[in-house]
N, C-alpha and C positions, 0 to 999 in steps of 0.2 A: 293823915297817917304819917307819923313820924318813923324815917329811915332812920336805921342807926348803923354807922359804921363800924364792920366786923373785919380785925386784920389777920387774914389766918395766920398761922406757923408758919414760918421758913421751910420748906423742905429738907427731909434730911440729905447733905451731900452722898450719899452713895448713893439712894435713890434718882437724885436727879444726875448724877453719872448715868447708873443704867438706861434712863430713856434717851438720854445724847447716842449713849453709844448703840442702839436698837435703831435709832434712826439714823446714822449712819451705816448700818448694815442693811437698812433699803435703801437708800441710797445706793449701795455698790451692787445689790440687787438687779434697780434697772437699767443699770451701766451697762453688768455685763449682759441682760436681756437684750437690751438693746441692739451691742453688739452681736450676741451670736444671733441674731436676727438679722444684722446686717450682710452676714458671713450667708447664713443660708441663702440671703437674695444673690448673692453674689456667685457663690456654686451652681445656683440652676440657674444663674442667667449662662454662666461658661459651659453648663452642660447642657443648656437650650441652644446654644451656638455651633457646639463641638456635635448637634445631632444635626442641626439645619447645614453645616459643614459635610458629613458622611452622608446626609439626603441629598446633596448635590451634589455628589459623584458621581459619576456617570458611569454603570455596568457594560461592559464591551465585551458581548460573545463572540469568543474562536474557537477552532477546532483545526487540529490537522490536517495541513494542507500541501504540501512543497509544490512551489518554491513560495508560496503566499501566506502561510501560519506556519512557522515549524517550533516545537519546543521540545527542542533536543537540551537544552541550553539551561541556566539560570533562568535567563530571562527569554520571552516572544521573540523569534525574528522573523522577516522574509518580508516581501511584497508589501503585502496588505498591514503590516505591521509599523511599516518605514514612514508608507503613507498615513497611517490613521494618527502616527506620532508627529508629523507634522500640522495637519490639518487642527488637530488637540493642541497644540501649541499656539498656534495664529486666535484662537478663540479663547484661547486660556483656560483650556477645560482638565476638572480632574476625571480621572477616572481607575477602574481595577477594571482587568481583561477577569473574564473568567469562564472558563475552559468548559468546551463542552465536548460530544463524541462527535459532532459531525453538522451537515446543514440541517436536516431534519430536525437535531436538537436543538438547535439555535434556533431556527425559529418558531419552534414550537417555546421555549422559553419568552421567547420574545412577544410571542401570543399572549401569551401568559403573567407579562409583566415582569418577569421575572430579569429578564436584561434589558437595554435603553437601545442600543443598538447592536448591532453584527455585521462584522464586514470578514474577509476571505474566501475569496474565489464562490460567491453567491449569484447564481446566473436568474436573472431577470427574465420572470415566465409570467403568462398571461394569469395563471390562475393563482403564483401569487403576489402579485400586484392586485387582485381584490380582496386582499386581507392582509399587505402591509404599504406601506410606502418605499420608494427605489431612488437611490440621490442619482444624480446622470451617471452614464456609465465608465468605468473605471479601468477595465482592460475588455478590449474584442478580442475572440477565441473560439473554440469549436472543439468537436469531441475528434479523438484518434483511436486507433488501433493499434496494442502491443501483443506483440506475437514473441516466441522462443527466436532468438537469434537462427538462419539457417547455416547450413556445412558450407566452408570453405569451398571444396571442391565436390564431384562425384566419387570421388577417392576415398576422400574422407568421409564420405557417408556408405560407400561402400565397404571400409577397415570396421568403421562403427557398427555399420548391421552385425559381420561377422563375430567380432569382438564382444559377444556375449557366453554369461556362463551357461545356458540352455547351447548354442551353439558350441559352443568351444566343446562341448562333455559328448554331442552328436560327431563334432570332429573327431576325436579322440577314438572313439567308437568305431570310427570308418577306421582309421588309420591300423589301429589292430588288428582287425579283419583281415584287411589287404594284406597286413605283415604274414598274417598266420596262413593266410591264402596262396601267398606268396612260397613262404617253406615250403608248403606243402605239396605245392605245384613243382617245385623246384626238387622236390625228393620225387617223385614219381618220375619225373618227366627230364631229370638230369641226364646228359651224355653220359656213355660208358665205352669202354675201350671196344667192344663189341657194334654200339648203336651209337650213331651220332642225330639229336636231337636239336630242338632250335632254342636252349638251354642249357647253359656251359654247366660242365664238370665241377668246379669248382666254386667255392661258397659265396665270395661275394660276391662276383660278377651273375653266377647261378639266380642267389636269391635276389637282387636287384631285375633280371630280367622277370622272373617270377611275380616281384607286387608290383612292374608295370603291366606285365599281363592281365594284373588283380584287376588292375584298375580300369583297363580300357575294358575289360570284358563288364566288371560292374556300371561301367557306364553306357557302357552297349552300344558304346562305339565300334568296338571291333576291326581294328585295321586289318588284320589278318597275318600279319608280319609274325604274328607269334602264337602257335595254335599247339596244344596238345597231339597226340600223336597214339597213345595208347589210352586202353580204353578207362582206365583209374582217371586220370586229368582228364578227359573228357565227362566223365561221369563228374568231377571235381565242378568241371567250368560251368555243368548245368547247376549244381546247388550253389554257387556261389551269384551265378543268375538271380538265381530265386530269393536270394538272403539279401542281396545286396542292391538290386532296384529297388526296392520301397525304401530301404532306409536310406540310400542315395536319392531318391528322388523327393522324400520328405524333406530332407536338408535343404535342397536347393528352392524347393515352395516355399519353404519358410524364409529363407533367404531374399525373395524376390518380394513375398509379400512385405517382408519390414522395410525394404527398401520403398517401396512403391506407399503405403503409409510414410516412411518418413518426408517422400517428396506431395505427399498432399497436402500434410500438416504444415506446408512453406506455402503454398501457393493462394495466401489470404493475401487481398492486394487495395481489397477497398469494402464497406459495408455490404456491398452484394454478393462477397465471396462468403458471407456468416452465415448464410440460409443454410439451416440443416447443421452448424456448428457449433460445439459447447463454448458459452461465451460467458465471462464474468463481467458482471457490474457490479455496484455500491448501491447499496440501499437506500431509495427515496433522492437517488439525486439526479437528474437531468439525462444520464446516460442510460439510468433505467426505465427513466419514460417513455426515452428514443425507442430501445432496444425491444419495448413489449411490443411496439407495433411490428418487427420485423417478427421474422419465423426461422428464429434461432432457440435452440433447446440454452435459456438463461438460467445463471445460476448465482444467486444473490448474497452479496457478504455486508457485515455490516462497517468495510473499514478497506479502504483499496488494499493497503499491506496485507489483506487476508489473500484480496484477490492474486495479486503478486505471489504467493506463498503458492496459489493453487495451480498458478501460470509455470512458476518453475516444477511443478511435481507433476505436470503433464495430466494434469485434474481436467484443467480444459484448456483450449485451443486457441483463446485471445481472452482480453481483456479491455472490453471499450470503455473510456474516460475521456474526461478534460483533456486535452492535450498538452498544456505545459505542466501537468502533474507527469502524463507518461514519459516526455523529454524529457523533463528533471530526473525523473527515477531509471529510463534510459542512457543516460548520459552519467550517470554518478551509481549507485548501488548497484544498477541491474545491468552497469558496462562488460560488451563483451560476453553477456547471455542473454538479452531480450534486445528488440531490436521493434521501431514505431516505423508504420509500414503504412503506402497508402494517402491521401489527399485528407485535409481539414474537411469536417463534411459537419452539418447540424452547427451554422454560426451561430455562436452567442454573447452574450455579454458579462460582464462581474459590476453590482454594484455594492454598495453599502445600501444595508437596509434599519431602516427604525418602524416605530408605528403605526399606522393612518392616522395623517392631521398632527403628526409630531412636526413643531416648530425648528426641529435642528435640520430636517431637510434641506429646507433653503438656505440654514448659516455652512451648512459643511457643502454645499454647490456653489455657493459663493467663492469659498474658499478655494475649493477645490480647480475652478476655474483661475484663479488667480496664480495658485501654483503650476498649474498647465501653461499657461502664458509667462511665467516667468521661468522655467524648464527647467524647475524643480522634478516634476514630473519622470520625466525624461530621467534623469537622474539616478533615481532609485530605478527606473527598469531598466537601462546599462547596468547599475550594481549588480542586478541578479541575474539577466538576460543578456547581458554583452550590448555592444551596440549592434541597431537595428540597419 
């Protein structure tokens, strides 16, 4: 079989332009695939970093506490805050505090996954140590007693009783009486050029002997130094008898009884004077576990500042808590009107608490001892406590 060779045509130049230039336009095609392929690996590597980054922060519940959480502030302070910021430093840990209503909140979040850890004034109890973990303990402590500051003196709880507007308007009350009792006695019973009586003539010495008369006769004292003499003032001295013992003797009941209340409500001296007294706690926290077993009419808030609120408005009778919460709030807001009465009683502990089987237990005891012995420690409880 004979081949014969066939030489095609030339192309025409425009044509073979177009396929150059087609195939340079895939060419630049998989360039830029390429790259924006490159870019996409490159975005979710930096947002697979920037998440395994905010996965490793570490959530720290607080809640209001003084002197141990307070956020009055921009930022956390107090106690447990000073320390948590140290201990988070030595380990190199991140983390975000985030705020909750109280301990019950906290650890129920913490149950719940929803925080890593919680530290502020959290007291170390049997029943929940079987449902978290407890790093060693961080402050020893125990619950107190705030009661209404008492009276200076008997004086001044004496002016106090009086000095009310129900009293004051009974005072007022009597004092007219006597005035008018006073007149009246003194027009009847007044000297005359004829009769000489035990009641001068004249007006004010007259009516002055007149509402001392009012007086010892409504009090039923009676000295005798000054008695009617005709029969009008004696008939006078019987109805003012009559008008003026009961609402003289109601005065003085009532008077003895506020006083005698205001000296009960001081004489709380330790957890065995609460039997029978209106007491506030906090909800779900250590003082109101104490407080069920006694036999105190309790009355539960969900926030001490309530209970404080209800301590000044004479709601109830004390107020049992932590104790360096009551100091703190005695000593600084509630100075000079609440006063902590009475011996430390129910010793407890404060730890930092995390999970069961959470591995930061032992790096934050580690630490935490390392800070202790190096009087770090020490340190931040002079800051907030003064020295010990």
């Amino acid at each position: 079989m004979n081949f014969v060779n066939v030489r095609m045509p030339p192309l025409p130049e425009s044509l073979y332009d177009g396929i150059v230039y087609k195939q340079g336009i895939l060419a630049m095609l998989k360039k830029w695939t390429a790259l924006l392929a490159l870019g996409l690996i490159s975005i979710s590597g930096f947002l697979a970093v920037d998440a395994a980054r905010s996965q490793s922060k570490l959530k720290v519940g607080i809640s209001p506490f003084s002197p141990f959480v307070m956020l009055d502030g921009q930022e956390p302070s107090g106690v447990s805050i000073d320390l948590w910021n140290q201990i988070a430093l030595v380990l190199d840990f991140e983390y975000d505090f985030v705020e909750c209503t109280g301990v019950a909140d906290k650890l129920k979040r913490l149950r719940d996954g929803q925080i890593d850890v919680a530290i502020g004034g959290i007291t170390i109890t049997e029943r929940r140590e079987e449902q978290f973990d407890f790093t060693h303990p961080m402050f020893h402590t125990g619950l107190d007693i705030l009661v209404l500051k008492s009276e200076e003196s008997s004086i001044v709880s004496f002016l106090s009783a009086i000095f009310t507007r129900n009293k004051l308007m009974v005072m007022a009350g009597v004092l007219l009486l006597i005035a008018a009792a006073g007149h009246i006695i003194w027009l009847v019973e007044r000297s005359s050029k004829k009769t000489t009586t035990m009641f001068s003539h004249n007006y004010f010495p007259g009516v002055s002997e007149g509402m001392y008369w009012a007086l010892v006769t409504a009090s039923t004292v009676g000295y005798g130094d000054k008695v009617p003499k005709r029969w009008v003032g004696r008939i006078l001295a019987g109805v003012l008898i009559l008008l003026f013992l009961p609402v003289f003797g109601y005065f003085i009941a009532q008077l003895s009884a506020d006083m005698t209340v205001r000296n009960l409500k001081h004489n709380i001296a330790g957890p065995e004077d609460l039997v029978g007294r209106m007491v506030a706690v906090v909800k779900g926290t250590t003082s109101h576990e104490y407080m069920q077993r006694e036999r105190s009419n309790l009355y539960t808030f969900e926030s001490v500042q309530e209970a404080y609120q209800a301590l000044r408005l004479e709601a109830v009778e004390a107020v049992v808590y932590d104790a360096p919460n009551l100091h703190y709030y005695a000593n600084g807001e509630g100075k000079g009107k609440v006063e902590v009465v009475g011996k430390l009683f129910a010793p407890q502990d404060y730890a930092i608490v995390v999970p069961q089987g959470s591995k930061l237990r032992e790096r934050i005891n580690r630490v935490f001892l390392a800070l202790l012995e190096s009087g770090d420690i020490q340190q931040i409880r002079s800051k907030w406590f003064g020295k010990e």
